[in-house]
N, C-alpha and C positions, 0 to 999 in steps of 0.2 A: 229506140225510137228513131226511125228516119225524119229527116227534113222535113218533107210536108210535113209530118205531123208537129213537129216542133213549129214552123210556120203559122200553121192553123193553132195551136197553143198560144202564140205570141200576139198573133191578133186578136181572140177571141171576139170574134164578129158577134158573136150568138149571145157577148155579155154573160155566161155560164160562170156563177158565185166560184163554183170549184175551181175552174180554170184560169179564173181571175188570179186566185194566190199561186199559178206557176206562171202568171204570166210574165213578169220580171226578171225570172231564171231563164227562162225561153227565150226572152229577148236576148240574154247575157250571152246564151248559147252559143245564137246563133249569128250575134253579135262578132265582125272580122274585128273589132279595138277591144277584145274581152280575148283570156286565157282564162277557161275554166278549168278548175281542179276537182277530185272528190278523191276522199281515201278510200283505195279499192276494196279491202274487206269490208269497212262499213257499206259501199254500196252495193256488194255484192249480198251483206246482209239481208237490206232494202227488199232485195230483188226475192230470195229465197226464204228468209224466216220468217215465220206465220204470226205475228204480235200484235196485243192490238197497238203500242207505241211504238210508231215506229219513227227514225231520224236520220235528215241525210245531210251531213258535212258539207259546203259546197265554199268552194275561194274562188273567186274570181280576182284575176290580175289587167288591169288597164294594161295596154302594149301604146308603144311610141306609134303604131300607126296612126291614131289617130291625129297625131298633127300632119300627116301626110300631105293632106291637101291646103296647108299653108308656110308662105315662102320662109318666115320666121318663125321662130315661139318664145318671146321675154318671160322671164320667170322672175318675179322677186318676190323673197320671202327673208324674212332676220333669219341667220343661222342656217342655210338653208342645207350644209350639207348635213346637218344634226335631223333633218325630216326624213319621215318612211320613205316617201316620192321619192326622194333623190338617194338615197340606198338600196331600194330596190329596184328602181332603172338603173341604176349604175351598172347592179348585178347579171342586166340583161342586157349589158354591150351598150348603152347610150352614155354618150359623152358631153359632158356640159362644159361651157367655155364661158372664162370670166367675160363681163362684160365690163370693161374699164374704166372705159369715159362716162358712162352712167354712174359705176360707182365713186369716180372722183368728184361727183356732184353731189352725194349724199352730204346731209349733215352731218354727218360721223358716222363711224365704219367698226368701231369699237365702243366700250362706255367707260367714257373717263372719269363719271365720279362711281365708281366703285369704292374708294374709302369711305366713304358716306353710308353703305350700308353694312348692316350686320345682320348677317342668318343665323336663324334658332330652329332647331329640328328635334321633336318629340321622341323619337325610335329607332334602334339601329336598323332594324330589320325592313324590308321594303315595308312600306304603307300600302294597304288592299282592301278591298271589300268585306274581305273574311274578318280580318283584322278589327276594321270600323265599326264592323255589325256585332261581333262577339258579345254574346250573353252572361259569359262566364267570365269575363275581363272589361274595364270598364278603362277600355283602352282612349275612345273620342272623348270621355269626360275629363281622363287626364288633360287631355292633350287641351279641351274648351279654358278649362279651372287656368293652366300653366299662361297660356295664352291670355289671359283676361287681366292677370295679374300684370304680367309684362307689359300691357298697352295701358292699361290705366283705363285711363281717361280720355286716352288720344282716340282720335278721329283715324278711322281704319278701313281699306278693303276687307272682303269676308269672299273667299271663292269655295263652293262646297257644291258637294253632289244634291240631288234631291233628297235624296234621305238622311243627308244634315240637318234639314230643312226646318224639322219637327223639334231639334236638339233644346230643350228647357232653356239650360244656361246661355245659349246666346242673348239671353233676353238681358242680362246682365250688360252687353253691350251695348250699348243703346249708342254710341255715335261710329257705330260699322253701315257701310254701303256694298250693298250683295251685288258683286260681278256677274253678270251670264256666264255659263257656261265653256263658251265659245267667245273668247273677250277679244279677240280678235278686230282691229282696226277701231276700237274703242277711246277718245281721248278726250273727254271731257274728264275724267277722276285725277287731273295732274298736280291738283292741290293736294292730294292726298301722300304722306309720307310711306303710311305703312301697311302693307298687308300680312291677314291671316289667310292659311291655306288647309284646310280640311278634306279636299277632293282628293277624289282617287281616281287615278285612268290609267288601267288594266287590259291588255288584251285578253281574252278568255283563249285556256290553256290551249285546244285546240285550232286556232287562230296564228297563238305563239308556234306552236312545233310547227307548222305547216311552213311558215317565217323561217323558220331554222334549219331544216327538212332541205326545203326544196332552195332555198335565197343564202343561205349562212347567217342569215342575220338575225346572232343568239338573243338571250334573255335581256342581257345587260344591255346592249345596245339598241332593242326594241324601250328598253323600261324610259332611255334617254330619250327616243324620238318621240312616244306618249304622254307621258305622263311629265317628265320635264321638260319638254318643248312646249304643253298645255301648260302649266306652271310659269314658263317663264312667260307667255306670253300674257297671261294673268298681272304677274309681278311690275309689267310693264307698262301696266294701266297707270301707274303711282307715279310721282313724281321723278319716279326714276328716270324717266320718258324726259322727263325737262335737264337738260345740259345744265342749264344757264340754274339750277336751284343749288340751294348749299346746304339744304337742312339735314339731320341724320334720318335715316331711313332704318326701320326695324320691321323684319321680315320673319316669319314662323308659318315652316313645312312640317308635314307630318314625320319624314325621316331621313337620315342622315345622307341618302342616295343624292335623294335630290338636292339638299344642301351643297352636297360637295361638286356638284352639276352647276350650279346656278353659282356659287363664290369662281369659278371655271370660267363665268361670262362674266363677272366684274371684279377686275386687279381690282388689287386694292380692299377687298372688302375681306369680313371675316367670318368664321363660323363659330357654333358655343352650341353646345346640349341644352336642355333646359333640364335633364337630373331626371327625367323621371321615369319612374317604378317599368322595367321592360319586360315585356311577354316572356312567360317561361316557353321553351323548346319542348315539345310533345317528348322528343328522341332525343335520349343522353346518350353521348357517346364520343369518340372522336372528331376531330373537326371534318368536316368535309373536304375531302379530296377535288371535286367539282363542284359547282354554284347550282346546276343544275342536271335533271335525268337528259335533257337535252345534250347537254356536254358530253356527261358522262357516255353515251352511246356515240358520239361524234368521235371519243377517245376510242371509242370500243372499235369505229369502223376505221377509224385511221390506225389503231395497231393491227386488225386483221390485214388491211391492206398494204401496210409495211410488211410484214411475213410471208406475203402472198409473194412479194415482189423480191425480197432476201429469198424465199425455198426456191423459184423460177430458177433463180442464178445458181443456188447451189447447186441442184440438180442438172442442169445445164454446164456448169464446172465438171462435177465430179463422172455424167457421161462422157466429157471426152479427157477426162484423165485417168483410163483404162481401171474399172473396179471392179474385174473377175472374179477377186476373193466374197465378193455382197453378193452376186448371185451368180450363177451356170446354167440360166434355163435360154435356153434356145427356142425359135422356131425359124425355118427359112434364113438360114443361117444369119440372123439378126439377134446379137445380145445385148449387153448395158453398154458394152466397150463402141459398139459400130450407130447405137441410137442417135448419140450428139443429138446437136442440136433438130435433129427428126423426131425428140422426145412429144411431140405436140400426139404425133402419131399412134402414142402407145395406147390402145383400149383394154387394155385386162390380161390378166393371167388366166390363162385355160390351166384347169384342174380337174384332173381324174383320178375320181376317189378323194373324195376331201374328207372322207370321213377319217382316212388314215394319219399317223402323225405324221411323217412325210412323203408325202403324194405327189406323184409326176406332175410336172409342170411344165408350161411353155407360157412364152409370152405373146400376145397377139399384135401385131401392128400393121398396122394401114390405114388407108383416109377413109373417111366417115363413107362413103360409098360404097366401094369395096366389102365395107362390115356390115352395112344393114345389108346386100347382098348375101355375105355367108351366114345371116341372120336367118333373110329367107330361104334357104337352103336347107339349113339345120331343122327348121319348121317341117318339114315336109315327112322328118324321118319318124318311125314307130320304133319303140321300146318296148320291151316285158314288162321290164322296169324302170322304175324312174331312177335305178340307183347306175344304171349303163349307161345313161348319161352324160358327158360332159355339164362341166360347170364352168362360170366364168365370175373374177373378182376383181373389181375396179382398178384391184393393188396393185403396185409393182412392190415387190417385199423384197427384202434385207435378212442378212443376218445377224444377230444381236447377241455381244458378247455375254454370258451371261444366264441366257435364256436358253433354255431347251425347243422355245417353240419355234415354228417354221413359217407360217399364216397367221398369225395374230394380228391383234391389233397394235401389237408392239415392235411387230415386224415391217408393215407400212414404212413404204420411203415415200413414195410418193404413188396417187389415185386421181384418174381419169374418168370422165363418167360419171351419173347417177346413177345407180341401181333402186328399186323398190320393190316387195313384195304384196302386193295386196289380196289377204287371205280372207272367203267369207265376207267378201264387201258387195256394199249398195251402189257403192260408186263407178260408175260405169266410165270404158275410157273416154267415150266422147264427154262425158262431163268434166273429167279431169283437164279433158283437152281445153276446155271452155275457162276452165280456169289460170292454164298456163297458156294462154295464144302466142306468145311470143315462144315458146320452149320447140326445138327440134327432138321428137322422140319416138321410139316404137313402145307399140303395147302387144303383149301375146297371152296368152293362156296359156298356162301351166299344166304338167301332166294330170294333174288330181283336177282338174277344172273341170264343171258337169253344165247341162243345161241350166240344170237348178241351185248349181252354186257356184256363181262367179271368182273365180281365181285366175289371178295374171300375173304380169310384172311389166315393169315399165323399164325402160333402156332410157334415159335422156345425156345425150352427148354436148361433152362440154368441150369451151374455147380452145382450153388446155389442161394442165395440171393443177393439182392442190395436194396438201399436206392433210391427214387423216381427222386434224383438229378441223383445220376448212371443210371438208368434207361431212364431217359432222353437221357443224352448224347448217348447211346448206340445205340436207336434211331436213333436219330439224325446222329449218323456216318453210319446206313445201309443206310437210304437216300441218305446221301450224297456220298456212296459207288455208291448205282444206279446212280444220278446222274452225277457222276465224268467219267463215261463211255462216256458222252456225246453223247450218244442217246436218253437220257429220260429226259423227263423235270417234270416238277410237275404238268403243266395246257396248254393248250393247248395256244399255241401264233401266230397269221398269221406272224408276223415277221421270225418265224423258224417252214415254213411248213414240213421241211424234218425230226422234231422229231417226237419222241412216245411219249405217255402221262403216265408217272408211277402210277399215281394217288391213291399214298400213302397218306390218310390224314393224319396232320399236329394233331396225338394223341399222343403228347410227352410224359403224366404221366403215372402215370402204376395206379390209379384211371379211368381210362377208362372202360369203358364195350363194351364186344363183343359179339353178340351172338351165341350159340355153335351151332354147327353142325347141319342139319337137311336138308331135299329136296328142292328144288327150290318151289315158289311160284306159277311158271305158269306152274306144273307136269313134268318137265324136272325133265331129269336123275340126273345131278348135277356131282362133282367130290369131293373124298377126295382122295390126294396124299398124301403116305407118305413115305418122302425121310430121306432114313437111310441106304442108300449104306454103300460100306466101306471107312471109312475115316471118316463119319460123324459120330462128337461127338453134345452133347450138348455144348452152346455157353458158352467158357471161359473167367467167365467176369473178372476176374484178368488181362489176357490177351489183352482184349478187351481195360479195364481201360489204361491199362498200353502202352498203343500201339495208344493211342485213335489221330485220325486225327482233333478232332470236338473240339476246344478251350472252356476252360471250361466256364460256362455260368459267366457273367458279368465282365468277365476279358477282358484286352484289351496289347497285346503284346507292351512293352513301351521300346524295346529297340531303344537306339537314334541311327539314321542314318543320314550320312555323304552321299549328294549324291547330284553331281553339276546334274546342267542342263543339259541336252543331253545324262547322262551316258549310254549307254545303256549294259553296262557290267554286271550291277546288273539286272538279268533277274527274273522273273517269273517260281515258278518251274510249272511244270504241275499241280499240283494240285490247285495251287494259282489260274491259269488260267484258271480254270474252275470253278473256286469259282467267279469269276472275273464277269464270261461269264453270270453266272448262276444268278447270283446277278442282274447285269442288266435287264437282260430277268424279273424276275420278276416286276421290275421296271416300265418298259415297258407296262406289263401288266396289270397294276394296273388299276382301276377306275379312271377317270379325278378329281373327288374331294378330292384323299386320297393320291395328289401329292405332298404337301410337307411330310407327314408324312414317306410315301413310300420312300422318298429321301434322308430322314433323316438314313431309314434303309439301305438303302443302302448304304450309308454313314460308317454307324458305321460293318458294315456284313462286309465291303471293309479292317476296322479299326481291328477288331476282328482278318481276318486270315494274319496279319502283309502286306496287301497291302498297299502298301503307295507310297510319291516321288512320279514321273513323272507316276508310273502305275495308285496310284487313281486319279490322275489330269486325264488321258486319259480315263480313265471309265464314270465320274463323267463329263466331259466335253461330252460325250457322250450322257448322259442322259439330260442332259441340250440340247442340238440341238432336242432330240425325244421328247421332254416334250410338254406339252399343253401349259404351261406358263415358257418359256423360260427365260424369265426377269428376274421372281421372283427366278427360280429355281438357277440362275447364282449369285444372289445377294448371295443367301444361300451358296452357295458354295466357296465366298470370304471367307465367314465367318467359313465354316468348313476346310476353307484349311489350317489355324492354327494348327490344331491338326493331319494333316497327312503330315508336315515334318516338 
């Protein structure tokens, strides 16, 4: 949507009921003091899948411009560096400077009667919606009952969401005074000693990772600016507010998080459990290595990006420390010994006859120019056969003590480049092109490519080098980039006639062979495209690493979740759910004899991108009803329901 039309959206002159509800996004848009966001696969969903529900993610970030046009900006808030505001401009280069002489005018700058109170907290586990509303645990009664008993009789704040609202037992209290929600600058309640706290303030999951994503600013540190920054400001309505008071003050949070946050803003005070009965863990197991999937994938792109940066150097070492004995392939009298540091420049190993165990080899190097030129060169030529050929492999390969093989995947030192195959696809390259705009690459047809059946392969040239394991994943996330649009599947399934087949084969290593460029087999014209618009760089695999959606290989996200029956608060972000969709579907498709194995993966594929709880029960119950042998498949899945809660 260009301009005007967002313009003409944002005003809605014509009053149009439909356009009314974008009118606000539109404004946001188009708005220079707004940073909008949307997660690209859900909106590329938006745009492509046929549903009738459909949703689209959107964050918008206020920026500092807007104080532009004014000569100052005072800011005062309690605790202010503890707010989202000032943690997420921080993160975007704005710099805040004490103001001194104002704050030597405050009444106090600290709270000096903190011995005066004592906090009581319900639950170790964070306090949530899911938690509160649970049908099967009568987690807010506990927490009403404990609560009731410890204030007596005394005279109390009461801070709680709406849907406490309704809660029987409070009626039991009769001298509680119900705070707003937002208690914010509130001070007539300073007669009052003590509050209870029953609210929950939660960001919703997708809200959180976009926080974490894009700002760094994880779970824990989000849970402190919400939900105990509303708490405290709650807490604050109470006599706590008055210096000059002495009486004791007893305070009761829903759990232990926020206890230890709030005794953090008053020396002096203390904390105690109230003893009661704590939610069982869906998932027995180990303790969690991470607090959250958030984490754990931040661990995951900070060790790809540590190895990325350790393989650069080694490779870079061991080029110029002469390693004739790892390979002898030459071309243009350039080997491993003379690469040094020009290793940026290496594009592949040329191989003829790959089919053989070991096959003439050379190594190709030159700058990206130079190579789509003998690219388009290569194109031009006819074969008999496709097996006359030249072929070309991302690798630069090794020898391996050991191993008999010459090209494996165990041979890889190190890979340049994307290679992909797409056999029998719907996907045409200007689409793929629409989905990587940023990517520098060519596309060509294959010798087996017809009018009527689309076959190519795609060249995409990268920054520099990577290791076979990077390489992989890299892969592995353009697939699943394709697929996450939810138009393309990987193989064709009657179950989902309405998709297209991407028909990317399943060539993870960069030991792969392709063969280069040359005319179709049945004297068709053929295509090479090469898309280098503006914008297109070669693919940044730092970036790439470090950004990566595709969980690293054999890890499994082990943070413990808390999640009753029914919750349905804990949702699926979009990308889950098409991991979810996609996963099945393969399932589905399998061969009837390779049903538990198939089960087993999908199983663990459900396990890998942190699906778990009532989502993999409802996937996995799925596949057991489409299954050939429903019995067996059900029996298995008692058994793997251990390990996903």
């Amino acid at each position: 949507m260009d301009g005007t039309k967002l313009r003409a959206l944002a005003d809605n002159s014509s009053h149009d009921d439909v356009d009314k509800v974008f009118q606000p996004l539109a404004r946001l848009v188009l708005s220079k003091d707004h940073q909008v966001y949307v997660l690209d696969s859900n909106y590329s969903a938006l745009l492509t899948v046929d549903k009738e529900t459909k949703k689209l993610l959107v964050f918008a970030v206020r920026r500092p411009t807007m104080l532009n046009k004014f000569a100052s900006c005072l800011i005062m808030a309690a605790e202010f560096k503890e707010t989202l505001f000032y943690k997420l401009w921080s993160r975007i280069g704005v710099k805040f400077v004490e103001e001194t002489e104002l704050k030597e005018r405050l009444r106090f700058n600290a709270h000096p009667n903190g011995s005066l109170a004592k906090f009581y907290y319900g639950y170790e586990a964070n306090w949530s919606k899911a938690l509160k509303n649970s049908k099967d645990h009568d987690l807010t009664d506990r927490l009403v009952h404990a609560g009731i008993s410890l204030m007596a009789d005394k005279k109390c704040l009461l801070l709680r969401n709406k849907v406490c609202k309704k809660t029987k037992l409070l009626t039991r209290m009769p001298n509680f005074e119900s705070l707003p929600g937002k208690s914010h600058g509130q001070n007539h309640f300073q007669d009052i000693d003590n509050v209870f706290v029953l609210a929950a303030y939660n960001l919703q999951r997708p809200a959180q990772t976009f926080l974490d994503v894009m700002f760094g600013i994880d779970p824990e540190s989000t849970k402190r600016s919400i939900m105990g920054y509303e708490i405290y400001q709650g807490v604050m309505r109470s006599s706590l507010r008055n210096i000059d008071s002495n009486t004791s003050k007893i305070i009761v949070v829903p759990d232990r998080a926020t206890a230890e946050y709030l005794i953090g803003l008053f020396p002096g005070s203390s904390c105690e459990s109230l003893g009661l009965e704590q939610p069982i863990s869906k998932r027995q197991g180990p303790k969690a290595v991470y607090v959250s999937s958030a984490e754990k994938q931040r661990a995951n792109r900070k060790k790809l990006k540590e190895e990325r940066v350790g393989f650069v150097k080694e490779i870079e070492l061991a080029t110029n420390s002469g390693l004739r004995d790892l390979s002898q392939m030459e071309r243009d009298g350039f080997t491993l010994e003379s690469l040094g540091n020009s290793v940026s420049l290496f594009r592949g190993t040329i191989i003829k006859d790959f089919k053989q165990k070991d096959p003439e080899k050379s190594l190709y190097v030159s700058d990206k120019g130079p190579f789509i030129a003998e690219l388009r060169r290569r194109f031009k030529l006819r074969y008999a056969n496709k097996e006359d050929n030249a072929a070309i492999s991302p690798a630069c390969f090794k020898t391996v003590s050991g191993s008999d093989k010459v090209t494996g995947a165990v041979n890889v030192w190190f890979a340049s480049g994307i290679w992909l195959d797409l056999d029998d696809t719907d996907l045409k390259p200007h689409e793929f092109a629409k989905m990587f705009p940023d990517l520098l690459f060519v596309a060509y047809s294959t010798y087996s490519h017809t009018r009527a059946c689309l076959r190519y392969r795609v060249c995409i040239l990268a920054s520099g080098i990577m290791s076979n394991q990077h390489y992989r994943n890299i892969v592995q996330q353009i697939v699943h980039k394709v697929e996450s649009t939810g138009e393309f599947v990987g193989k064709l399934d009657p179950s989902t006639p309405n998709k297209k087949v991407h028909g990317i084969e399943h060539k993870w290593d960069a030991s792969n062979k392709f063969y280069l460029p040359c005319k179709p087999g049945d004297g068709g014209a053929g295509f090479l495209t090469v898309f280098d618009g503006d914008g297109r760089l070669p693919l940044d695999i730092n970036d790439w690493l470090e950004n990566s959606v595709v969980p690293f290989e054999g890890s499994l996200p082990p943070a413990l979740i808390i999640l009753p029956d029914g919750a349905a608060d804990d949702e699926l972000t979009p990308l889950q759910a098409h991991i979810a969709e996609d996963a099945l579907t393969k399932f589905k498709s399998a061969p009837a004899r390779s049903g538990h194995v198939m089960f087993y993966k999908l199983h663990r594929r459900l396990l890998h991108n942190g699906i778990r709880g009532v989502h993999w029960h409802t996937v996995m119950s799925q596949a057991v009803s489409g299954s050939k042998s429903p019995a067996k498949r059900r029996k298995e899945m008692e058994e793997y329901m251990k390990q996903a809660w």
